[in-house]
C-alpha positions as CSV (number, residue, x, y, z in Angstrom):
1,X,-1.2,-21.3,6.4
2,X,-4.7,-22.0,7.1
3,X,-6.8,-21.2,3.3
4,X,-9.0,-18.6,5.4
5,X,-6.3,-16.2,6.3
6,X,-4.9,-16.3,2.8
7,X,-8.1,-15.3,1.7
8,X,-8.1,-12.6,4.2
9,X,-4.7,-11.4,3.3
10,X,-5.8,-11.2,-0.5
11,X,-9.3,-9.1,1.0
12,X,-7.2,-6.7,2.7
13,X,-4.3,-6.7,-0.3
14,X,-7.1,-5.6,-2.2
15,X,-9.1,-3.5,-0.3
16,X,-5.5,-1.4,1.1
17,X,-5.0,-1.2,-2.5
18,X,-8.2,0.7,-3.0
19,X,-7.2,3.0,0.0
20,X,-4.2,3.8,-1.7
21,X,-6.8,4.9,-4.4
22,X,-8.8,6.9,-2.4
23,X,-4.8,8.4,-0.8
24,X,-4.4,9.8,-4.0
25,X,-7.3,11.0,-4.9
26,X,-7.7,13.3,-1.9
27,X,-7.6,16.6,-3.6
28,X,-10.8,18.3,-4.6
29,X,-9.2,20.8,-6.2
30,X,-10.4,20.0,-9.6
31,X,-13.5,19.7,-8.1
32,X,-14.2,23.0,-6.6
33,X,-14.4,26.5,-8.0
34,X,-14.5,30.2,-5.8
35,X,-18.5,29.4,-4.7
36,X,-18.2,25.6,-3.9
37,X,-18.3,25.3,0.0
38,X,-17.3,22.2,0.9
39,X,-19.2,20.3,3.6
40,X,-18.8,17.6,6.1
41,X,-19.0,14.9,3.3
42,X,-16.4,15.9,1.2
43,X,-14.5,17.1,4.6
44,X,-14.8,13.1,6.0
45,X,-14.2,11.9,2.4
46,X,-10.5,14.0,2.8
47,X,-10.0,13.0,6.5
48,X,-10.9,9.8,5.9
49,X,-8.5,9.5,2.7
50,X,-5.6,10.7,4.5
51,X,-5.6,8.2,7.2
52,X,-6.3,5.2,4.6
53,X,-3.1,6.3,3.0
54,X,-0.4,5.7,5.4
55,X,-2.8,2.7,6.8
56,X,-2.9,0.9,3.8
57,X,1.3,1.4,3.3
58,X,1.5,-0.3,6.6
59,X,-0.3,-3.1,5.6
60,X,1.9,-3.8,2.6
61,X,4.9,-3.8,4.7
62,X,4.0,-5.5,7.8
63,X,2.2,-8.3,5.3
64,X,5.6,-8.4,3.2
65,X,8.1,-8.8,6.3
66,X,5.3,-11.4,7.5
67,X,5.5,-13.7,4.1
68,X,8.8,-13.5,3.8
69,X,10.1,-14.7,7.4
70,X,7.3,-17.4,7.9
71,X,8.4,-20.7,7.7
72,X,11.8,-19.4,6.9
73,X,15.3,-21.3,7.5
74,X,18.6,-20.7,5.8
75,X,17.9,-23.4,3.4
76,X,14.6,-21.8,2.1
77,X,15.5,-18.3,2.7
78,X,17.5,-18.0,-0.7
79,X,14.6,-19.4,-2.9
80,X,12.2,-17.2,-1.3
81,X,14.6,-14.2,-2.2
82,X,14.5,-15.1,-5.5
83,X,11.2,-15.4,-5.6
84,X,10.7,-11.8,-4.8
85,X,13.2,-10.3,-7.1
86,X,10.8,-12.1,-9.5
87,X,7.1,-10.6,-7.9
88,X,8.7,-7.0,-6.9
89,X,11.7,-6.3,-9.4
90,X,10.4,-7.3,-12.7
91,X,6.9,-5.9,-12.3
92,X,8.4,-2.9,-11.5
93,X,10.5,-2.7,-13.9
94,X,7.7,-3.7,-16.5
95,X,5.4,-0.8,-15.2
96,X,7.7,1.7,-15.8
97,X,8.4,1.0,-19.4
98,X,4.5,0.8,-19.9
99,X,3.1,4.1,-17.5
100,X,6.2,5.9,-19.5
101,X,4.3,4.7,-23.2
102,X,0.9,5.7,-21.8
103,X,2.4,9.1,-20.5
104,X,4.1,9.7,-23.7
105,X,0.5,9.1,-25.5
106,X,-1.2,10.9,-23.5
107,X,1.0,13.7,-21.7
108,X,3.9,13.9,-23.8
109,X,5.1,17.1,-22.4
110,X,5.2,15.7,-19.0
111,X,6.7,12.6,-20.1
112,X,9.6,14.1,-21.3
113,X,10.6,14.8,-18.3
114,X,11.1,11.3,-17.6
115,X,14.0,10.4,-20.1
116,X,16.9,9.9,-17.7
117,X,16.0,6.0,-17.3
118,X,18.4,5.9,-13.7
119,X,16.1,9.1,-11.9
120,X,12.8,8.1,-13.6
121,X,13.3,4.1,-12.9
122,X,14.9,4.1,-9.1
123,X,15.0,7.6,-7.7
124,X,12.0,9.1,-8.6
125,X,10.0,6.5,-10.5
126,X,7.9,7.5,-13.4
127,X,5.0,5.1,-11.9
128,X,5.6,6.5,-8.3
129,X,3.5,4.4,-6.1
130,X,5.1,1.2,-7.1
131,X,8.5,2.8,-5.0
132,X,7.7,0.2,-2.3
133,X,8.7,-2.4,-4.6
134,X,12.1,-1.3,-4.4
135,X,11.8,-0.8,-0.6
136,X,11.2,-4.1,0.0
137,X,13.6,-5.7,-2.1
138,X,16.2,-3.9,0.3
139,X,14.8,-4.2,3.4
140,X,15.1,-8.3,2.7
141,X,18.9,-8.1,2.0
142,X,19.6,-8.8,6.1
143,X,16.7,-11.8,5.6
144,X,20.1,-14.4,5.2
145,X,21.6,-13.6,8.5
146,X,18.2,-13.2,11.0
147,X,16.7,-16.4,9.8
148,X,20.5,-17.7,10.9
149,X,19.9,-16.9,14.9
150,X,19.1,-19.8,16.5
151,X,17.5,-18.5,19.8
152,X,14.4,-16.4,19.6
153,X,15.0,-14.2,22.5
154,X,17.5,-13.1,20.8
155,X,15.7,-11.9,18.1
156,X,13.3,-10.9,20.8
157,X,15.8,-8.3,21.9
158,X,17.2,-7.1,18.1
159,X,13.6,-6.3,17.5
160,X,13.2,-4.4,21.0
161,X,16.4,-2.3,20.3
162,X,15.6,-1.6,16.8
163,X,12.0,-0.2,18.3
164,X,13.4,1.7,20.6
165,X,15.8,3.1,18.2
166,X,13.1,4.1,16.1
167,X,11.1,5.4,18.9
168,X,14.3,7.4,20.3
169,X,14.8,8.9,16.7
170,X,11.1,10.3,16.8
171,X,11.3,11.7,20.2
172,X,14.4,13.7,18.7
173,X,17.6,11.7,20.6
174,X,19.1,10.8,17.5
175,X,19.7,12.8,13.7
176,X,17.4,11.7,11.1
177,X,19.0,9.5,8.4
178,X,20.7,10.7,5.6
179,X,18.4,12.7,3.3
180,X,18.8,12.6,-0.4
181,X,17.5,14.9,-3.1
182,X,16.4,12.8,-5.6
183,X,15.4,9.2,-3.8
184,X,12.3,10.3,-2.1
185,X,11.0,7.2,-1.3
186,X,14.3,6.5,0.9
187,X,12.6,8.6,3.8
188,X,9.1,6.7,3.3
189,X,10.9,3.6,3.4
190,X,12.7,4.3,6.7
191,X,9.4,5.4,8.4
192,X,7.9,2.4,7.7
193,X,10.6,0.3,9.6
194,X,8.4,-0.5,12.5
195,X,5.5,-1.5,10.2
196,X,7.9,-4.4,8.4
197,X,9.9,-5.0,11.5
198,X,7.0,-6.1,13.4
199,X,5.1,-8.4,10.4
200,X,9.1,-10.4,10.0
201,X,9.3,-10.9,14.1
202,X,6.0,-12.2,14.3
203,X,6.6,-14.3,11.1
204,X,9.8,-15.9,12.7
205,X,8.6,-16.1,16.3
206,X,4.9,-15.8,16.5
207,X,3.3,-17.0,12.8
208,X,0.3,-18.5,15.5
209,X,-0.9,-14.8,15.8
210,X,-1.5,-14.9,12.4
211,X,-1.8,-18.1,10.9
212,X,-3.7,-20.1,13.6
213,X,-5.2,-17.1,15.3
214,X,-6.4,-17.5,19.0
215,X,-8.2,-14.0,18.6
216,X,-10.7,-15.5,16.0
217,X,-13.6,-14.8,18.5
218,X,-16.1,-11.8,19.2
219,X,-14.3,-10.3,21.9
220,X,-11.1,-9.5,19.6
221,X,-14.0,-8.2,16.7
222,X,-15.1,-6.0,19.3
223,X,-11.9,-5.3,20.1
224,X,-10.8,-4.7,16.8
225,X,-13.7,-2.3,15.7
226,X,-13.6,-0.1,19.3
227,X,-9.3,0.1,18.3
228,X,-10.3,1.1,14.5
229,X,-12.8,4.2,16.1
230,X,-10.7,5.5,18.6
231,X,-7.1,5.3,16.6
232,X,-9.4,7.6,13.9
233,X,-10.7,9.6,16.0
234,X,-7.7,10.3,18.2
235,X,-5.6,10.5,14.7
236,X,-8.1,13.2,13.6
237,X,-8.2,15.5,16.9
238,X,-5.0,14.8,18.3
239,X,-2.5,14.3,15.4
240,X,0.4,14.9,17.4
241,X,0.2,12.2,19.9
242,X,1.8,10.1,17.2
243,X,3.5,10.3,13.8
244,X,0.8,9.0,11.0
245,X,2.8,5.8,10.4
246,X,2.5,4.7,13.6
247,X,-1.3,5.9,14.0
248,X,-1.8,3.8,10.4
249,X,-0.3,0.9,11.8
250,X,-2.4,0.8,15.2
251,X,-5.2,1.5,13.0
252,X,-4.3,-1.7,10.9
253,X,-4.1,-3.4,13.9
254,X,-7.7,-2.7,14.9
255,X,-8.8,-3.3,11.2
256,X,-7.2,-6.9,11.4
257,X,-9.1,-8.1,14.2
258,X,-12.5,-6.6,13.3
259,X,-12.8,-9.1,10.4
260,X,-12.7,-13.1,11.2
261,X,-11.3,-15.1,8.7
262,X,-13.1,-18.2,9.4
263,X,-16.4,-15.5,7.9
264,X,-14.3,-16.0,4.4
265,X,-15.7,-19.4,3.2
266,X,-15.3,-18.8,-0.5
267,X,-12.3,-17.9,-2.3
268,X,-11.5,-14.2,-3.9
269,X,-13.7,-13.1,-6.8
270,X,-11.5,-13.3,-10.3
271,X,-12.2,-9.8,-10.6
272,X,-9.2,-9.0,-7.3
273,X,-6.6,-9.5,-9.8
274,X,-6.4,-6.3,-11.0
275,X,-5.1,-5.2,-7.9
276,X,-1.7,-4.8,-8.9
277,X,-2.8,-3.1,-12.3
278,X,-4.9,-1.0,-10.2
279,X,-2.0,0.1,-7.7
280,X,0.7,0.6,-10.9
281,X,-1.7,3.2,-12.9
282,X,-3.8,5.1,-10.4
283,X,-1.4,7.9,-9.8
284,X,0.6,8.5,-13.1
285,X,-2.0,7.8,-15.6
286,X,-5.7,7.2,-14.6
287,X,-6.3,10.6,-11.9
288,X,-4.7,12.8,-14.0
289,X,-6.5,12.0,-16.9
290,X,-10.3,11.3,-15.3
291,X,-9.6,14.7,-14.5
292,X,-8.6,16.1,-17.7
293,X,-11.3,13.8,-20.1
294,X,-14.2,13.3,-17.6
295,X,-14.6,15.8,-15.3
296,X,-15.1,18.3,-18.0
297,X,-18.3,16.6,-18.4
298,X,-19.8,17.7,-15.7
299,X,-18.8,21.1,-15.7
300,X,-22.5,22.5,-16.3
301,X,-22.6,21.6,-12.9
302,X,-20.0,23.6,-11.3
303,X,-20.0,24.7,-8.7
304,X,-20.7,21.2,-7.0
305,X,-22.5,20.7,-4.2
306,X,-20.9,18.4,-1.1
307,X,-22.8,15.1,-2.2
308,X,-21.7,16.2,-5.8
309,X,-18.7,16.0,-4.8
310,X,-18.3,12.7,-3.1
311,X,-20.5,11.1,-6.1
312,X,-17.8,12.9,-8.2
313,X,-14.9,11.0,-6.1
314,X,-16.7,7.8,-6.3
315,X,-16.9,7.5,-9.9
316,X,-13.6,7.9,-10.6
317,X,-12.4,5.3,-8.6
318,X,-15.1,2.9,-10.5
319,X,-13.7,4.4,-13.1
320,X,-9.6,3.6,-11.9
321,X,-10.9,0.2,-11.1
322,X,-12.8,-0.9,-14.1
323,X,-10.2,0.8,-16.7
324,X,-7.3,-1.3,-14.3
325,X,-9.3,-4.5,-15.1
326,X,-10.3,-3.2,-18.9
327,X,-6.2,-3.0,-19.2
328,X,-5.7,-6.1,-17.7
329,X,-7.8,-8.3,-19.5
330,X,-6.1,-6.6,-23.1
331,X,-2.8,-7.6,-21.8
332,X,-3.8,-11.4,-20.8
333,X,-5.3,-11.8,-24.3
334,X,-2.0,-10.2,-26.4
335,X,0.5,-11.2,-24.4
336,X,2.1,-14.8,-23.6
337,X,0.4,-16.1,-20.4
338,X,4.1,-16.7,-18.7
339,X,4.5,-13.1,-19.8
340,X,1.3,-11.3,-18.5
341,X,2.0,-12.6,-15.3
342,X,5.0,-10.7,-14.8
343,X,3.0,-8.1,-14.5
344,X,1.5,-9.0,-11.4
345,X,4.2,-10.8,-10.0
346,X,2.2,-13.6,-9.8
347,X,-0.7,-12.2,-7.4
């Protein structure tokens, strides 16, 4: 892979990561009070949000099923397997032990409802946004047997049928899959399908889309930023043309091509390796308690005005970022290097 689309890969990783962010950090409740009327910055700031959310999902899963099928073979397929139990599973694994510590200092009450280690690790994980770890770790159990057919047209037509499958399901020809209580990340996993299907057929049958890209020109930027636009706007006035995961991933699409990689001439700053800190702490521990330590600060200004607001929203994802990295650098200086790394998976 040419060193300019990795670097673009680790751009978007980081910058879907920060959309994620922004996902979660929608709600202006906490914000607000009975005489705050919110205006068309704070209204963007929620539109906006929403659409980066499912956007940014698809990125991580069409970008997964990508790595893991290019340049695959049955030979290599196993040690790249193994190589993701060890960058998904045990950074998982490690984030739950830690966000259920921080919780426990910080919001005990809430973190003893956490104590059955089954529900809180793999149904309903205590650091809830890392649940597409676990996603992908079964989505690459079939990995074995497609890298094993030897004719691309007919992986060609698998992918078509799965597609239309999908599409088929939406339109209502066929029952949704089996629902359970508990695993709520089963049904966000299923709806991304397309996202990861589409990344692993290009991997195994068109990596030159990618890795050599024949768009790298200003028609496909133009083409990339007019597909960005309209996907938002049509997202935003016409939600039910399409369901949000297929609007985020034609929306990633558009966002792809906008950007060349051959712009990227210097390498990632240092400062991107937080990401995955970032990502495993946003949700659990850093919203809820900006929100309970910080915005009480403010509160001689209540009620906040809209630019209030989105200053408000911006400074606590400065904050998110900067206490991610704060975290991050404590844990590479007491831990063993071999051992901090786990908690990045090696990113």
């Amino acid at each position: 892979m040419d060193i300019t689309v990795s670097r673009k890969i680790n751009l978007y990783r980081w910058l879907f990561t920060l959309g994620i962010v922004i996902y979660h950090s929608k709600s202006l409740a906490a914000f607000t009070s009975p005489e705050t009327k919110i205006g068309i910055l704070a209204k963007t700031y929620v539109i906006l949000a929403n659409q980066l959310g499912f956007t940014s999902m698809n990125f991580f899963f069409f970008t997964s099923g990508f790595l893991l099928y290019f340049n695959a073979s049955p030979p290599s397929i196993g040690r790249k397997m193994k190589s993701r139990v060890k960058s998904l599973l045990l950074p998982f694994l490690l984030w739950q032990v830690t966000v259920l510590i921080l919780m426990t200092l910080t919001r005990p009450s809430e973190a003893r409802l956490h104590l059955n280690p089954i529900d809180s690790f793999f149904c309903s994980p205590v650091a809830g946004p890392l649940w597409y770890c676990l996603a992908l770790l079964i989505l690459m159990l079939p990995a074995p047997l497609i890298v094993r057919i030897k004719h691309k047209s007919a992986l060609t037509v698998l992918t078509i049928a799965i597609f239309t499958y999908l599409i088929a399901r939406h339109l209502g020809y066929f029952p949704e899959p089996l629902a359970f209580k508990r695993w709520w990340w089963y049904g966000n996993m299923i709806s991304y399908l397309p996202s990861y299907i589409l990344g692993a057929y290009i991997g195994i049958v068109r990596p030159n889309l990618i890795v050599k890209p024949k768009t790298n020109n200003n028609f496909w930027v133009l083409f990339g930023i007019f597909l960005t636009v309209t996907v938002t706007v049509l997202w935003h006035y016409s939600p039910g043309m399409l369901s949000d995961v297929n609007f985020g991933l034609l929306q990633l699409i558009g966002m792809w091509l906008l950007l060349k990689s051959t712009w990227l001439t210097k390498d990632m700053p240092k400062f991107f390796d937080c990401a995955f800190y970032v990502f495993a702490l946003h949700n659990p521990i850093l919203i809820p308690e900006f929100e309970l330590l910080i915005l009480p600060l403010f509160s001689n200004f209540v009620p906040f005005n809209d630019l209030e607001i989105l200053a408000l929203k911006l400074l606590e994802i400065v904050s998110i970022v900067l206490a991610s990295w704060t975290l991050k650098l404590l844990f590479d200086r007491i831990f063993p290097a071999k051992f901090s790394k786990m908690f990045t998976g090696g990113r």
